[in-house]
N, C-alpha and C positions, 0 to 999 in steps of 0.2 A: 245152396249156401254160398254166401257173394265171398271174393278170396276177399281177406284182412278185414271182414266186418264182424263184432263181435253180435250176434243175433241173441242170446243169451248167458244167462251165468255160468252154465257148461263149458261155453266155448275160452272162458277163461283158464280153464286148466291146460288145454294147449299154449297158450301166451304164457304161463308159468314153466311149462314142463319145457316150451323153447328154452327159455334162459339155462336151465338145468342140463340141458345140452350144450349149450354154449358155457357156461363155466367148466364144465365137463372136459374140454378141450385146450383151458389153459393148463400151462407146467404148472403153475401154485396153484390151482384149483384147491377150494376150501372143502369140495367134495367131490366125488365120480359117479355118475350117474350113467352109465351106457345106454340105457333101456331109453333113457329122456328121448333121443333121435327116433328110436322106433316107434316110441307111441304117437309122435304130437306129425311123421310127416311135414308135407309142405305149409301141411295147415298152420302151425305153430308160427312157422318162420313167415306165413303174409301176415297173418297177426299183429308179430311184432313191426315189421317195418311197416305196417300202416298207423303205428304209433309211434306221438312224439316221445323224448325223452329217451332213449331206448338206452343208453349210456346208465342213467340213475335206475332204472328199471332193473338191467342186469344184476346191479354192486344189490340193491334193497333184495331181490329174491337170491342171491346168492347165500349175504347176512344170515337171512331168515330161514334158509337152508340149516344151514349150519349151526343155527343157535338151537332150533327145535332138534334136530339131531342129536345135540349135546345134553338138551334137555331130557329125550330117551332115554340114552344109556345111562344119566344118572338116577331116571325113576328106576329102570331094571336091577339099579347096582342097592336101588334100596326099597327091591321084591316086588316092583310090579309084576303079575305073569300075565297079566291082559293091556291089550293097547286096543283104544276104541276109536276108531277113524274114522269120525264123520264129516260127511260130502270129501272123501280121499279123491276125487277127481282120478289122476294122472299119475299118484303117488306112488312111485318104487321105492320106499323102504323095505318091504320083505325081501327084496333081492339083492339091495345092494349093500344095507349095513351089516357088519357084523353082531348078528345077534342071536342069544340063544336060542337053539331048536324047538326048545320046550315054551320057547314064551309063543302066547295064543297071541293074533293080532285079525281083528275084524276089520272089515272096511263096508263103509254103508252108500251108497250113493243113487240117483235116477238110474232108471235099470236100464238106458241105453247107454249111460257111460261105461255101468259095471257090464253091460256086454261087449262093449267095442274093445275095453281091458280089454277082458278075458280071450277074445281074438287076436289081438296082436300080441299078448304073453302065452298063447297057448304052447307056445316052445319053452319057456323059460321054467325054472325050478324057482321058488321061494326056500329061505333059509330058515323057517319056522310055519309052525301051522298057522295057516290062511285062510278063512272066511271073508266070502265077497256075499252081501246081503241086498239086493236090491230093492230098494224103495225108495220114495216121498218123503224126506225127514221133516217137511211142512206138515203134513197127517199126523198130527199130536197122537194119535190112538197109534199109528205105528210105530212112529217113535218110540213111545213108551214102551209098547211091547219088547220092541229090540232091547231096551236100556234092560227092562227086566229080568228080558232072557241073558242076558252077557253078565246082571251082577249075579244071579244066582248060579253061574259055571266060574267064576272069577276070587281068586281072594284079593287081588291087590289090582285096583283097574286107574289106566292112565288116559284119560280121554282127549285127544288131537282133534280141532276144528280147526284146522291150517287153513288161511282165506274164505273162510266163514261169516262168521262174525261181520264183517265188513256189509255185508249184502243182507241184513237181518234189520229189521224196523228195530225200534228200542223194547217193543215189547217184547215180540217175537226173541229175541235175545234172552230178553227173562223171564218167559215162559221155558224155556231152553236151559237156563240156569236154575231156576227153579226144579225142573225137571231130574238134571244131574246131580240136586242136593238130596235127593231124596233117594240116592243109590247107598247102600250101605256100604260097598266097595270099592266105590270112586275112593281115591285119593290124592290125584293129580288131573289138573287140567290147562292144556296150554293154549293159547287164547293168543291170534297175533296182534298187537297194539298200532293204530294209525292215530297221530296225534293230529290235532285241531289245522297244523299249519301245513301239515303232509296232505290233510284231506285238501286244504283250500290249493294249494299248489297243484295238488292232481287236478283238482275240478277246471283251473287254468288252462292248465298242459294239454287236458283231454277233449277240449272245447267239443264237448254234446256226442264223443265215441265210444265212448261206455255205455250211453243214454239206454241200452238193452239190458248194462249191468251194473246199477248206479250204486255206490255205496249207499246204504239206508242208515247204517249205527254211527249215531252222533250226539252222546248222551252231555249233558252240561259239564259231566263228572265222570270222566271215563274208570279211572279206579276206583272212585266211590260207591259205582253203578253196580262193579262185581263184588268190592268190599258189602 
């Protein structure tokens, strides 16, 4: 693994979960993250300085921290008990927000991500029950199975695909949406948004270093698409 080359979509969770260290470290920090520094190592941090931009990088995944954050606790405050985290990469939410014990929260991702987690959190405690599920969420028969298994243990299920979306062709997306509509106890799903002029800027900035991990969702009508 060459240092600061992104070689696949995986290795984007370290470049996210640097920043989350690094906001971690300001006084005003929008959120605390501790665990960020231990999971992503030095890996994170070539990552980033092999990317331009790294000033607007920080403020957009800081933002996006904190708004999906905020977006949690007010599905919980009105009765989520399940939270569905697909491709959770890097994701410490069960450790670091304050959330109730009782709410279930699953995370699904490539099972050498959800094993290298679960190595470098083998110290830590989560603050509710945790399931880490390893799989291929491309394997529609997996997929589904997992959605199945999670709405029939769930009454109120909130589903996260934080940096998702982005790397999913147009179909792939609504086969995926498709997929979630057809859960009887989905009720929330939060979906992060790149608008037309963020995507062309990036493609600029990035001149051919993501090329391992290209954004693919770029529909004519981005809210139409989920409407």
């Amino acid at each position: 693994m060459a240092n600061g080359v992104i070689e696949n979509v995986s290795d984007t969770a370290f470049w996210v979960a640097h920043y989350r260290s690094v906001e971690t470290k300001r006084s005003d920090a929008l959120f605390r993250d501790p665990l960020a520094g231990l999971l992503v190592g030095d890996r994170g941090k070539s990552i980033a300085e092999a990317m331009p931009g790294r000033f607007m990088t920080s403020w957009v995944i800081a933002i996006r921290t904190r708004i999906i954050d905020d977006f949690i606790l007010s599905a919980i405050d009105q009765g989520v008990d399940t939270v569905l985290n697909l491709g959770a990469g890097l994701d410490t939410r069960p450790y670091r927000m304050d959330l109730p014990a009782s709410l279930n929260w699953i995370e699904a991702d490539y099972p050498h991500v959800i094993a290298y987690k679960e190595e470098r959190l083998s110290r830590e405690v989560p603050r509710l029950k945790l399931t880490r599920v390893k799989c291929d969420l491309a394997d529609a028969a997996v997929r589904r199975q997992l959605l199945a298994d999670t709405d029939v243990q769930a009454k109120k299920i909130l589903v996260l695909t934080e940096g998702v979306i982005p790397y999913l062709t147009v179909e792939e997306a609504g086969t995926l949406a498709d997929d979630l509509r057809t859960l009887k106890h989905a009720t929330r799903w939060i979906v992060d948004y790149f608008s037309v002029d963020l995507l062309k800027q990036r493609e600029r900035m990035m001149s051919g270093r993501l090329k391992n991990a290209p954004f693919k969702f770029n529909p004519d009508d981005w809210f139409g698409f989920f409407e």
